[in-house]
C-alpha positions as CSV (number, residue, x, y, z in Angstrom):
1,X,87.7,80.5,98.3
2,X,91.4,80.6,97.8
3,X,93.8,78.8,95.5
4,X,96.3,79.5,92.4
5,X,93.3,80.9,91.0
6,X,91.4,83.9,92.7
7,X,87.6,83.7,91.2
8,X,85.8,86.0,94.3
9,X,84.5,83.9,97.5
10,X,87.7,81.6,96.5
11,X,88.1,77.8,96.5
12,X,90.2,76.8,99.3
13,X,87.7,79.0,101.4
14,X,84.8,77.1,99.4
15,X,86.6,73.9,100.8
16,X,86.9,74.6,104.0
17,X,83.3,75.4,104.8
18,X,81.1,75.1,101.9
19,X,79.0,77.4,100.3
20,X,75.8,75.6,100.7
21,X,73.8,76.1,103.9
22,X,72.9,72.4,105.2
23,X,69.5,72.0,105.6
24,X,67.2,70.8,108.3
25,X,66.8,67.4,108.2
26,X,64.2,65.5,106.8
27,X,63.5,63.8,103.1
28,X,61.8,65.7,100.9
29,X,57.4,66.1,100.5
30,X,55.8,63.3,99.3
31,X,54.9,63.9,95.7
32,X,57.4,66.1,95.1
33,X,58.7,65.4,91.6
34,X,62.4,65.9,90.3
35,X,62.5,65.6,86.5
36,X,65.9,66.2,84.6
37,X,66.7,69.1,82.2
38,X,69.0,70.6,80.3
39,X,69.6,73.8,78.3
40,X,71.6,75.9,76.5
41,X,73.2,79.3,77.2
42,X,75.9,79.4,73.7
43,X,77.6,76.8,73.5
44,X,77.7,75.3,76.5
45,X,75.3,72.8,77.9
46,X,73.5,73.0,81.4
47,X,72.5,70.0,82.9
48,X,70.3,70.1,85.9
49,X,67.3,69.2,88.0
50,X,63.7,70.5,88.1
51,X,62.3,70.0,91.4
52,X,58.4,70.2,91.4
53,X,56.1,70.5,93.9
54,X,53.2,69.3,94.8
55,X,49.6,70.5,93.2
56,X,48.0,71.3,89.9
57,X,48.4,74.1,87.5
58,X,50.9,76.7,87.3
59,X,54.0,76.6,90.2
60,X,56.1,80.1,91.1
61,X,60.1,79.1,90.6
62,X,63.0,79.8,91.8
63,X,66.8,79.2,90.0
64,X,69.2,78.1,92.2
65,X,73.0,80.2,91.7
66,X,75.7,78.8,93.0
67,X,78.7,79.7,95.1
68,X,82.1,79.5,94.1
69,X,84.8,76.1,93.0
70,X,83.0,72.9,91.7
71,X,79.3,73.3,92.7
72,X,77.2,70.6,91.7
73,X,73.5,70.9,91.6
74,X,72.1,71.5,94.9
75,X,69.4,69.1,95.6
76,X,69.1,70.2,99.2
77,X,68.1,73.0,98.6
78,X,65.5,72.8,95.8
79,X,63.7,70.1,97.5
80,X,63.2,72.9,100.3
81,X,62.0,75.5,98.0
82,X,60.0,73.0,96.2
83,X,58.5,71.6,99.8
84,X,57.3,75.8,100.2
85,X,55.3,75.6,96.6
86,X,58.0,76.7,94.0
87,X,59.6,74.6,91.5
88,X,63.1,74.8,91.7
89,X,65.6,74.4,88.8
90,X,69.1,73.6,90.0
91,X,72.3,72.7,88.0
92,X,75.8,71.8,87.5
93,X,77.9,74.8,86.6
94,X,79.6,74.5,83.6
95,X,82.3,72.0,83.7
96,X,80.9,70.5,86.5
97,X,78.8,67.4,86.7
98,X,77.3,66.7,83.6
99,X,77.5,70.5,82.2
100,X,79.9,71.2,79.5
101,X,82.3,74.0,79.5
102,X,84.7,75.3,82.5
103,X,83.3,77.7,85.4
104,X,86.9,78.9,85.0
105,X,87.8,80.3,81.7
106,X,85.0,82.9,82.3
107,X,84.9,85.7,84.6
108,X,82.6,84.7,87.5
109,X,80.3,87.3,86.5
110,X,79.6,85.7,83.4
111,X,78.0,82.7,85.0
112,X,74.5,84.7,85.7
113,X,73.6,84.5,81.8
114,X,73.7,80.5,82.8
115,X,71.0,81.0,85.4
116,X,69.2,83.6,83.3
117,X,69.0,81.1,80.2
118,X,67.8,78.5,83.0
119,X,65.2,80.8,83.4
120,X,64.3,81.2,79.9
121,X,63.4,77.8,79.6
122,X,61.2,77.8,82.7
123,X,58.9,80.9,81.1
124,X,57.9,78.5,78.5
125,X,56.7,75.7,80.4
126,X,53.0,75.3,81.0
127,X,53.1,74.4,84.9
128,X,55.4,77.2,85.7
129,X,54.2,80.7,86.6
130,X,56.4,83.1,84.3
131,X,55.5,86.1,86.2
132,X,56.8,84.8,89.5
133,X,59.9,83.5,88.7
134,X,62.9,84.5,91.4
135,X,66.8,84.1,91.8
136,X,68.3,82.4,95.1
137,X,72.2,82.5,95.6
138,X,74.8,82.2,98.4
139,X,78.3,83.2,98.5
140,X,79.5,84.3,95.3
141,X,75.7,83.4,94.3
142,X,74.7,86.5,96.2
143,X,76.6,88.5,93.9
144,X,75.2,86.9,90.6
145,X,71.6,86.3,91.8
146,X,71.1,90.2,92.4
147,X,73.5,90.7,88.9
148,X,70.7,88.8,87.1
149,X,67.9,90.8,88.3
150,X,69.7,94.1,87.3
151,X,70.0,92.6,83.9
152,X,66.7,91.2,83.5
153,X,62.8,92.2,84.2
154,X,61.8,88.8,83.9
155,X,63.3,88.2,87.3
156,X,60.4,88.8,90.0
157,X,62.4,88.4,93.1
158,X,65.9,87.9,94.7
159,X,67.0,85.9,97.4
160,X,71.5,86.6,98.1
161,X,72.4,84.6,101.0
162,X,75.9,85.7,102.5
163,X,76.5,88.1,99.8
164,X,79.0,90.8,99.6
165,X,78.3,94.0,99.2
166,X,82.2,94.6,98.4
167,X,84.5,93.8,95.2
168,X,85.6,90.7,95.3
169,X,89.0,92.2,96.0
170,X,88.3,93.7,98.9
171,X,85.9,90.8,100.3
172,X,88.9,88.7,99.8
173,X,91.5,91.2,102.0
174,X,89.1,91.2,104.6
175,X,89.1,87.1,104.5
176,X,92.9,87.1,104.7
177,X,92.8,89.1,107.3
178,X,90.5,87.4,109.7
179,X,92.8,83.8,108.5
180,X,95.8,85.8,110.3
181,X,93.7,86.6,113.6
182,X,92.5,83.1,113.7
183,X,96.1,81.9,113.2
184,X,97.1,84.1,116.3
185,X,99.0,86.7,114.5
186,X,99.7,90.5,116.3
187,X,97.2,92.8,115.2
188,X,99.4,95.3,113.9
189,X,100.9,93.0,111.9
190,X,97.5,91.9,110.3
191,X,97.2,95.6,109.7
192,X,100.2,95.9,107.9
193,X,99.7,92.8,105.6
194,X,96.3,94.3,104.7
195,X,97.9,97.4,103.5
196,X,100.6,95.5,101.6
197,X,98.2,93.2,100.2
198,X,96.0,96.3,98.9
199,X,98.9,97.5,97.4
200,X,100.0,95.0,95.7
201,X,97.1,93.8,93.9
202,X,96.4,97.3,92.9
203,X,99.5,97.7,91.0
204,X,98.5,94.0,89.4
205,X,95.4,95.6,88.3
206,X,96.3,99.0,87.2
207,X,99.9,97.8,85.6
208,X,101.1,100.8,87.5
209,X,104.4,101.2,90.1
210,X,104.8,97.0,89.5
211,X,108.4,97.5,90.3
212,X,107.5,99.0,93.5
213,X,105.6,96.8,94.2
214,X,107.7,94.0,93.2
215,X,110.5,95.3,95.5
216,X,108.3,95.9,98.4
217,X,106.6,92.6,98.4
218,X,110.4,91.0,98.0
219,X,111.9,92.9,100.9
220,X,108.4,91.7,103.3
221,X,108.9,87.9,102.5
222,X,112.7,88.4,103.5
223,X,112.0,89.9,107.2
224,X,108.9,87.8,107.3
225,X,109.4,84.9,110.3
226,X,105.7,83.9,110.6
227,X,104.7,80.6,108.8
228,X,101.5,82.3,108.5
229,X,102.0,85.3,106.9
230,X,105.1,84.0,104.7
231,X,102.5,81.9,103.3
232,X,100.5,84.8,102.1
233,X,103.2,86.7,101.2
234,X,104.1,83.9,98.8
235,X,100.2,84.1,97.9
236,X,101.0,87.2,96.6
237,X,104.2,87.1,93.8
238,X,101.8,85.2,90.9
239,X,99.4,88.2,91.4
240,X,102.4,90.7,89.3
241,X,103.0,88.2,86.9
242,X,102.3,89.5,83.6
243,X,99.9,89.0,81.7
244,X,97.2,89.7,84.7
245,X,95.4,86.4,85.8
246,X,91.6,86.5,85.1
247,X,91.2,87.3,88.7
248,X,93.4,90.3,88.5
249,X,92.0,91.3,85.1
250,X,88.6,91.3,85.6
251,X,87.4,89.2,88.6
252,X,88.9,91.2,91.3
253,X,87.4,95.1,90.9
254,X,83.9,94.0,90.3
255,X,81.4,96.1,92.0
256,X,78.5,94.7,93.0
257,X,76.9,98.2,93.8
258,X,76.4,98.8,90.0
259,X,73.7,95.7,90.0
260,X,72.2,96.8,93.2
261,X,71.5,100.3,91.9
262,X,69.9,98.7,88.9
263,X,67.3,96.2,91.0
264,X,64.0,96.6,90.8
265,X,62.7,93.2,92.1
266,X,61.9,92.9,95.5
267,X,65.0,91.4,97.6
268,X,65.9,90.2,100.4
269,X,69.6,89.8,101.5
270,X,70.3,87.5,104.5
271,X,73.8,87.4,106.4
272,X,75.4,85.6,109.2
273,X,76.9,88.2,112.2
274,X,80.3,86.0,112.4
275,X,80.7,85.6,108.8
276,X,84.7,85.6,108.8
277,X,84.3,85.2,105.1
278,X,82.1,88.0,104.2
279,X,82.0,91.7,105.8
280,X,78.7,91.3,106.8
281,X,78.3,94.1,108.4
282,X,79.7,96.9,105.5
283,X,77.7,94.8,102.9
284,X,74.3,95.4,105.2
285,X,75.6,99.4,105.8
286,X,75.8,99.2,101.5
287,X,72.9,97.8,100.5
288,X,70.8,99.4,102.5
289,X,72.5,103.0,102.0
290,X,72.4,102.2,97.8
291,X,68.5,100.5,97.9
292,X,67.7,103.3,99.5
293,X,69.4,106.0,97.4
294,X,67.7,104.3,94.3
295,X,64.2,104.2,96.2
296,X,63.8,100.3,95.9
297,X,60.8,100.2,98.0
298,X,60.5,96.4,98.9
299,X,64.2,95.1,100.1
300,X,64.6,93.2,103.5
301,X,68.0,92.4,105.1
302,X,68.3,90.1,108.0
303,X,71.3,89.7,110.1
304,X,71.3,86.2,112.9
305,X,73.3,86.3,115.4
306,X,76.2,83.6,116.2
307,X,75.5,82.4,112.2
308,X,78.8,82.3,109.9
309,X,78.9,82.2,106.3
310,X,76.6,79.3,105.6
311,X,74.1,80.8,108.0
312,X,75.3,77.9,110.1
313,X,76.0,78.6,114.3
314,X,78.4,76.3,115.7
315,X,78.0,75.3,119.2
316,X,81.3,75.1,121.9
317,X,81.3,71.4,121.7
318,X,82.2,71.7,117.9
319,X,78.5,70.9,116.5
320,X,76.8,73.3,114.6
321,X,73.6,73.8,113.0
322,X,71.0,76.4,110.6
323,X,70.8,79.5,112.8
324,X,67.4,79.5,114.4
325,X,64.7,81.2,111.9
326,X,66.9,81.1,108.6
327,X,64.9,79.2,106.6
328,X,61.4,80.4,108.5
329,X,62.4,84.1,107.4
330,X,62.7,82.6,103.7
331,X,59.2,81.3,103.7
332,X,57.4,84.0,105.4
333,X,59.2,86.0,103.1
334,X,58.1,84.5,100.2
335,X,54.6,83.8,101.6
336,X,54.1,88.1,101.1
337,X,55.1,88.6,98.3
338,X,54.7,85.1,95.7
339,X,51.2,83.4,95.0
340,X,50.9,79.3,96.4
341,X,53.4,79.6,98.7
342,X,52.9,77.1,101.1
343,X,52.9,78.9,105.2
């Protein structure tokens, strides 16, 4: 989730690891039926997959956000939802796939009125239930899934998988960070980085003290001697280029507290303990301290232990898999609070 381009939950992270959780294995339920689809939010074109389940009459749904960089649909996990009783309308973000337009002329935040017009199209059909129709997202999903839902009643329930509960500035300076203790840099030093880093983009996003900035960013990258930090450091000079990048502009100060004060759909927020990506365990302190102020009444968060930021726990001899109950707390979940889902 890192590259020339900042866009929240950045690409070279999204590289790295992913941003889809892999699922357990298996091939999908027999019957289940996958029909293509595409739709229109302006003028660009969606093009996706409906995953159906099995059984007559009307099906609860579920659209699928996606995480950040060059998400294709996600077939995975669709064909899970839709294996629990809900249809499941994935797609290619725009300019990905077969969807027109490009994920990065927008600001991320944008991308939830793709999801919302997906779910326009699924009120209208005659085997979907329109009044049990929920959002699923994961990584910078779990900021948009919970966005949509604060912009729209018509979403019933929300599902934000490894979501921050940060800007995406700050989420980002506390991934930079851990990149420098994982690369064995001194503490201190990580400490110090964080401040500058803080610094810096803040004058790139307020247009103020950019000289300062400028002089103080110069004067680090000449004392620097660590490959590691020189390399961020280096990271940093585009950022007070002027005009701001779209990241600096717009993407970077967005707070994702605004959306969450707005929900009124039950929730459920679901993060990994070692997510070196994500401060997991600010965003849980946030949501629950803001759902709580704003009296939401039915919002869950579950933490697993040993998971990272795709809810995957990787064992010492380099495998990993789902952490134990991930998926299991999803159903049950669901099985309270949507009609047909399958226990």
């Amino acid at each position: 989730m890192v590259s020339a381009t900042h866009t929240g939950l950045i690409l070279s992270v999204w590289l790295a690891t992913g941003c889809a959780s892999p699922l357990p294995t298996g091939t999908p339920e027999a019957g289940v039926r996958e029909e293509p689809m595409t739709f229109q939010n302006g003028d660009v074109t969606l093009a996706g997959t409906l995953v159906l389940p099995t059984g007559s009459g009307r099906h609860p749904a579920v659209v699928l956000f996606h995480g950040s960089g060059p998400e294709p649909r996600n077939l995975e996990m669709a064909r899970w939802f839709a294996a629990q009783g809900l249809a499941a309308l994935t797609y290619d973000k725009r300019g990905v796939g077969d969807s027109t337009g490009d994920f990065r002329k927008v600001p991320f935040m944008d991308l939830h009125l793709d999801g919302l017009a997906g779910l326009a199209v699924l009120e209208h059909r005659g085997d979907i239930d329109a009044s049990h129709i929920g959002v699923w997202g994961q990584s910078q999903g779990g900021w948009l899934g919970p966005l949509a839902a604060s912009r729209s009643r018509d979403v019933s329930f929300v599902i934000a998988v490894s979501g921050p509960a940060v800007s995406p500035g700050e989420q980002m300076v506390f991934y930079y960070a851990n990149q420098l203790r994982a690369e064995g840099v001194p503490e201190p030093t990580v400490q110090e980085m964080t401040a500058l880093r803080r610094r810096v983009w803040n004058a790139a996003s307020t247009g103020k003290d950019l000289e300062r900035a400028r002089t103080e960013l110069d004067e680090a990258r000449r004392k620097v001697s660590d490959a590691n930090v020189r390399a961020q450091l280096d990271d940093l000079v585009p950022a007070l280029r002027r005009p701001a990048s779209l990241w600096i502009a717009q993407e970077m100060n967005y707070d994702p507290l605004i959306a969450l004060r707005q929900l009124k759909a039950p929730s459920l927020f679901i993060f990994g303990e070692d997510d070196q990506v994500v401060p997991a365990a600010e965003s849980v302190d946030l949501i629950r301290r803001t759902l709580t102020e704003t009296h939401l009444t039915d919002f869950t968060i579950k933490t697993f232990p040993g998971a990272g930021h795709t809810m995957q726990v990787r064992e010492p001899d380099g495998s990993s898999h789902p952490a134990p109950g991930y998926y299991a707390a999803m159903r049950d979940w669901l099985l309270a609070r949507v009609p047909k889902v399958r226990s």
